[in-house]
N, C-alpha and C positions, 0 to 999 in steps of 0.2 A: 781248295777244290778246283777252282777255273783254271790254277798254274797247270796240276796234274792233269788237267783234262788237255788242255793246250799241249803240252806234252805228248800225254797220250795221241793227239791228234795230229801230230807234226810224225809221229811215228808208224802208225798205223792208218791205212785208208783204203778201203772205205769203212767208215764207225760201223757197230754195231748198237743193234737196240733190240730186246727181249718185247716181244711185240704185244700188244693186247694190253699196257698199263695193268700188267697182274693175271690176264686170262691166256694161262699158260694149255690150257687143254688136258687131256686124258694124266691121269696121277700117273708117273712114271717116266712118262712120253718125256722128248726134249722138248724144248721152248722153241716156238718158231723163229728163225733170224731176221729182220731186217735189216736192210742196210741204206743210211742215208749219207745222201750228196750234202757237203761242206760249204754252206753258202751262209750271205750274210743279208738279211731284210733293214729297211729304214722304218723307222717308227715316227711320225712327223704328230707334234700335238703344241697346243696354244699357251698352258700354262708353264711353270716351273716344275722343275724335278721333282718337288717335295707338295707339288699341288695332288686336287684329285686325280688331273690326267694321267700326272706323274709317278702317282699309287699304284696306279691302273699298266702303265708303262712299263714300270720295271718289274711287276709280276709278271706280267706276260714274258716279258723278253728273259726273264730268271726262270719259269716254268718250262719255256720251247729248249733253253738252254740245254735245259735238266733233263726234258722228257724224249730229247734228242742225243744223249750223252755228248752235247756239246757240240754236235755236228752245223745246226743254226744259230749263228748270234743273231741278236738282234740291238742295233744299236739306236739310241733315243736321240730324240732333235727337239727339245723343248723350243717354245718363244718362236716357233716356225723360224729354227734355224735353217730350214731349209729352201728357206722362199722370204728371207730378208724378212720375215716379221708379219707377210701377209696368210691367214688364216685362210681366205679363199682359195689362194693359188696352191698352199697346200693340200685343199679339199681337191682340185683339179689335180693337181701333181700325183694322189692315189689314183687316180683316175684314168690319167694318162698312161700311168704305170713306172712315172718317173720317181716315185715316190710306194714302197713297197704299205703301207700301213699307215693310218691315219685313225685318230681319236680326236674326235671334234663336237661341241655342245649344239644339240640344238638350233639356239639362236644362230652360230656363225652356220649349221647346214641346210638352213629356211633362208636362207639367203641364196642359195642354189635351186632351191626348191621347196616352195613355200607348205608342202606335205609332210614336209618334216619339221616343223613347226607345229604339229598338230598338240603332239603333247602338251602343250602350253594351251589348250583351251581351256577356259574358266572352270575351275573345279572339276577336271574329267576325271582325276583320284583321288581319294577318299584317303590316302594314307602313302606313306614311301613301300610298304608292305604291298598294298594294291596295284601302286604302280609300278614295283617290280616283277609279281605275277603276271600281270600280262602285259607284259612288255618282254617277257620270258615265253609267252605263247602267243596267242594269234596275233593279237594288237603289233608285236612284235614286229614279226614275219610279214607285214601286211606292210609295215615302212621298210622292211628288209629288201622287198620288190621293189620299193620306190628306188633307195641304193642302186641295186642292182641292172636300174636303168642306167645309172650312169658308167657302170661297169666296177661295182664293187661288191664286195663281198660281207655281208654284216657277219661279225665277230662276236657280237652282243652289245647289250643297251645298259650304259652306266645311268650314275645320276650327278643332276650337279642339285637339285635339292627343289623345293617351295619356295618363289618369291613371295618375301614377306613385305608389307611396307613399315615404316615407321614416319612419327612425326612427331611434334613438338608443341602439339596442339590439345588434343584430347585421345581418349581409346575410340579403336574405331570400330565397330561393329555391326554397320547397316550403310548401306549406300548413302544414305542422307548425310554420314558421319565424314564422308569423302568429297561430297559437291563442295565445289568448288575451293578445294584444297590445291593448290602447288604442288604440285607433285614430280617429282624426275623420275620419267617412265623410261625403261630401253627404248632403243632404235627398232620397235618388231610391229608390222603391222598387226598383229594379233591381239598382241597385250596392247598397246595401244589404245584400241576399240575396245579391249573388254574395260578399261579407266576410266574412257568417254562416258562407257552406256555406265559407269558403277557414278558418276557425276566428277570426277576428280579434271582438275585443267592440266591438261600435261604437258610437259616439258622435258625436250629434249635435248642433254649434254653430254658431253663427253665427262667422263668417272673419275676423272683426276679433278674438274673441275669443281665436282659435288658438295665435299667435305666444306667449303667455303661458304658455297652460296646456303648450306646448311645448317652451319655455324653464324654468318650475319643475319637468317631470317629471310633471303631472298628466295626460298623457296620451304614448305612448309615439311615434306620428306620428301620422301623418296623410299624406292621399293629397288628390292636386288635381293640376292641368295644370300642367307645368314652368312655365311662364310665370307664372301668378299666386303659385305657391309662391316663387320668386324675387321677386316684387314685393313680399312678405311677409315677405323676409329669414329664412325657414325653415334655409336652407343656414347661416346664422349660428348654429344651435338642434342642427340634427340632422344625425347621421353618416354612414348612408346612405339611398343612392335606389338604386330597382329600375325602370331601364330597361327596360320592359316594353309589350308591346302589349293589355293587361291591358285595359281601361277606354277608351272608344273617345266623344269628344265633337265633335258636326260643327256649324256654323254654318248654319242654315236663310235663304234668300235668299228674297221672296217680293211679289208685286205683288196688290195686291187685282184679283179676276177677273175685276168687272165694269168697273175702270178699265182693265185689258187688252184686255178684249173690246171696249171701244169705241174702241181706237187701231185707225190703217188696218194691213192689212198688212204692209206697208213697216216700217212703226214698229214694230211687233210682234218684226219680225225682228230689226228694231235692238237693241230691249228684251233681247230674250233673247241675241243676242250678247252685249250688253257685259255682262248676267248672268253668264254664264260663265266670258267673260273674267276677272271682277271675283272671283269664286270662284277658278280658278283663280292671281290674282296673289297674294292671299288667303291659301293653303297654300304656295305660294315662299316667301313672307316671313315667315310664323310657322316654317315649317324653317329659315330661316335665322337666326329668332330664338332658337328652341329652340339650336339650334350654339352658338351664341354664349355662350348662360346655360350652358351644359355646361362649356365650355372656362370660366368663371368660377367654377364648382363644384369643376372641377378642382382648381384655385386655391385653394380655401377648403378644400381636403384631404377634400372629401366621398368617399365610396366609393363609385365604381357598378359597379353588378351589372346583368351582362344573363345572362337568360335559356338556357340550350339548350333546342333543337327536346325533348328529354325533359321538363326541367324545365316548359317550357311545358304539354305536353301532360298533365300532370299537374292542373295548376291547371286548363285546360280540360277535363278530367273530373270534377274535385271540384264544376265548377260549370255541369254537365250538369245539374238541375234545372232552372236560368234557361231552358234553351233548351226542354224537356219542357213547361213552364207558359206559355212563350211561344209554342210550337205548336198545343198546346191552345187558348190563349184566340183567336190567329190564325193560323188553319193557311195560307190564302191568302198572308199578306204573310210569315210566314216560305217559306214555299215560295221565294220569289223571294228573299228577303234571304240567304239562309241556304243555301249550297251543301252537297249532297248529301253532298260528298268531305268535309266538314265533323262529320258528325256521328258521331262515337263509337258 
């Protein structure tokens, strides 16, 4: 299909495209024509091909492909090939405009602006269900403008999942269960403080280092996204995990502004279509990846603990501070992010 299309587009130019994805108009009538300009966007993201990003990555750039008859490639740069490795200068390089398209987690884009870290407040979702809904509508839209300071374009909001912790001690399921545990926390001031105020002593390393100090007993767990904890053979180290909706990490989609702004309309709609699209196939497939790593935990005799609606509500009172200092510093964007019915 790509040969023929290649083809087709070495011979014919400018392409055509049958406009309206299906809303052809009056029964009868001809289909209106568009015609798109032959260019090629960069897609810059952190993980591997076959990672979430890279789920996320190649639908997009196989959907604009498609919805374009071929007129936009879009080509992938996993491992920030495009900036020797570094995630930040990535996040700047869509920015800039040197870099047409960037997919980046959370954590690396609270690093730029610590409003985008919000989603990681202590229990702010109830489920990946919930926090895909509004992160689809206001709550969205609301870190959309944050972007959009910087001159980007949001595209739509993945997921990278629940940080769960595990340990090698007991199940844990009250703050009590974490004082003074060992724990390897990420590098984010947010989850950090929500450790602190849950009692756990936290410790911060680099993630190659982990699996060691995990396995000798030098640290008691450790919390991360199911996914990378299993690609880290963690479940081989430590006894249990705390299936929880504890720690909340989304995948930011995102087009620099001013290369958006100068696509036609048409295009524009296309763009943010297969945006969505791309996000939402994105969260299917990391749920059905996370299933999968569970049912192999099973396996490996880990112990999981979920939560009750008390036990939850417990933890998300102990770490009622994060959301007082996060209202404080932005009353605005929590207003929106942060429902009313939510606060203690």
């Amino acid at each position: 299909m790509r040969t023929f299309l290649s083809l087709l587009l070495a011979l014919v130019l400018p392409l055509t495209l049958l406009s309206g994805c299906g809303n052809h108009g009056d029964s009868g009538s001809d289909p209106e024509i568009i015609e798109f300009e032959a260019q090629t966007w960069t897609l810059s993201f952190s993980g591997a091909e076959r990672s979430g990003e890279g789920s996320a990555a190649r639908y997009f750039a196989d959907a604009i492909y498609e919805a374009t008859n071929g007129a936009v490639t879009v080509t992938l740069h996993p491992f920030d090939g495009l900036t020797d490795g570094d995630p930040q200068a990535g996040f700047r390089g869509v920015a800039d405009g040197s870099i047409s398209l960037g997919l980046y987690s959370s954590l690396t884009c609270e690093q730029q602006d610590s409003r985008l870290g919000a989603v990681s407040l202590p229990f702010l979702f109830s489920s990946s269900e919930d926090a895909a809904a509004r992160l689809d509508d206001d709550a969205g839209d609301a870190l959309g403008e944050v972007l959009a300071e910087y001159g980007l374009h949001s595209l739509g909001i993945g997921e990278s999942g629940f940080r769960c912790p595990t340990n090698s001690l007991s199940p844990i399921t009250s703050p009590a269960d974490l004082r003074g545990r060992k724990l390897r926390v990420t590098d984010s001031p947010l989850i950090q403080e929500a450790y602190r105020l849950w009692g756990a002593d936290c410790i911060t390393a680099n993630w190659p280092l982990v699996f060691t100090a995990l396995r000798t007993g030098t640290y008691d767990g450790q919390e991360e996204f199911l996914v990378t904890a299993d690609a880290a053979s963690v479940q081989s180290v430590q006894k249990y995990l705390t299936r929880w909706t504890g720690i909340y990490g989304c995948l930011y989609f995102f087009m620099n502004e001013e290369l958006y702004s100068s696509l036609s309309p048409a295009l524009q709609s296309i763009v943010d279509r297969c945006g969505r699209d791309a996000a939402a196939y994105q969260r299917q497939q990391h749920l059905q990846g996370e299933a999968d790593i569970l049912s192999q935990w099973a396996k490996a005799k880990v112990t999981v603990t979920e939560l009750t609606a008390e036990e939850t509500a417990a933890f998300r009172q102990a770490a009622q501070p994060c959301y007082d200092r996060f209202a404080r510093d932005y009353p605005e964007l929590s207003a929106r992010l942060v429902p009313e019915t939510e606060t203690p």
